[in-house]
N, C-alpha and C positions, 0 to 999 in steps of 0.2 A: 504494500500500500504506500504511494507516494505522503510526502509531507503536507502537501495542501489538501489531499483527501478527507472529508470527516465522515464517519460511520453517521450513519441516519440515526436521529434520536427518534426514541417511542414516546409514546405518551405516559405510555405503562410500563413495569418491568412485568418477570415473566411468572412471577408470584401474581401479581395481581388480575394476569392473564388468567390463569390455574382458577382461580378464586370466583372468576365473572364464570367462566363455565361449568363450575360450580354449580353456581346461582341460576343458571340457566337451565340446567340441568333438572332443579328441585323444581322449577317454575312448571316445565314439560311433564312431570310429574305428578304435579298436583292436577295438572290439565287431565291428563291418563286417569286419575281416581275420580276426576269429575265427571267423566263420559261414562254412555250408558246408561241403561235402567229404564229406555222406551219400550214402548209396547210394541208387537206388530198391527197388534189389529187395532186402527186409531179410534174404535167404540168402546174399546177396554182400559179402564185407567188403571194404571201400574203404580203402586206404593213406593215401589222401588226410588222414585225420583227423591223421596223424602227419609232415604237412609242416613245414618249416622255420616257412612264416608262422603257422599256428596254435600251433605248442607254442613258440618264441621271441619273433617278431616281437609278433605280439598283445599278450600278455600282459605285453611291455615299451612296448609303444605306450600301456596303459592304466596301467601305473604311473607312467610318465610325466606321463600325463593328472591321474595324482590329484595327482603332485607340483608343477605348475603351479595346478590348485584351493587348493592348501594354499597354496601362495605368495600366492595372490592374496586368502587370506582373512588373513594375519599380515605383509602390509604394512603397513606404515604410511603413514597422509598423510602428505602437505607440511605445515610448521607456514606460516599463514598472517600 
């Protein structure tokens, strides 16, 4: 690498990379435990909609999810 060349700076190191995909991760997750629980037959209502895992678990899986994204975007690096 010549003298005047400078490596590209990130926005992020590679920890906070690690960390956002994480976060994204748990988001896609919570999405997964959200789905489900229709009917086929659209004259039949399905209870299902109203389980535990869709109307609690889900939707704290994915706040969760965001709160780890935020984290991994207002860390801080290492001073070097």
């Amino acid at each position: 690498m010549k003298n005047n060349e400078q490596k590209p700076d990130f926005l992020f190191e590679k920890g906070n990379y690690k960390i956002l995909l994480i976060g994204i991760g748990v988001i896609a997750l919570g999405f997964i435990l959200m789905s489900g629980g229709g009917s086929d037959d659209p004259t039949v209502f399905s209870e299902d909609v109203f389980s535990f895992r869709r109307i609690r678990l889900a939707p704290t899986v994915v706040l969760i999810g965001f709160g780890i994204t935020i984290y991994s975007i207002f860390k801080k690096s290492k001073a070097k």
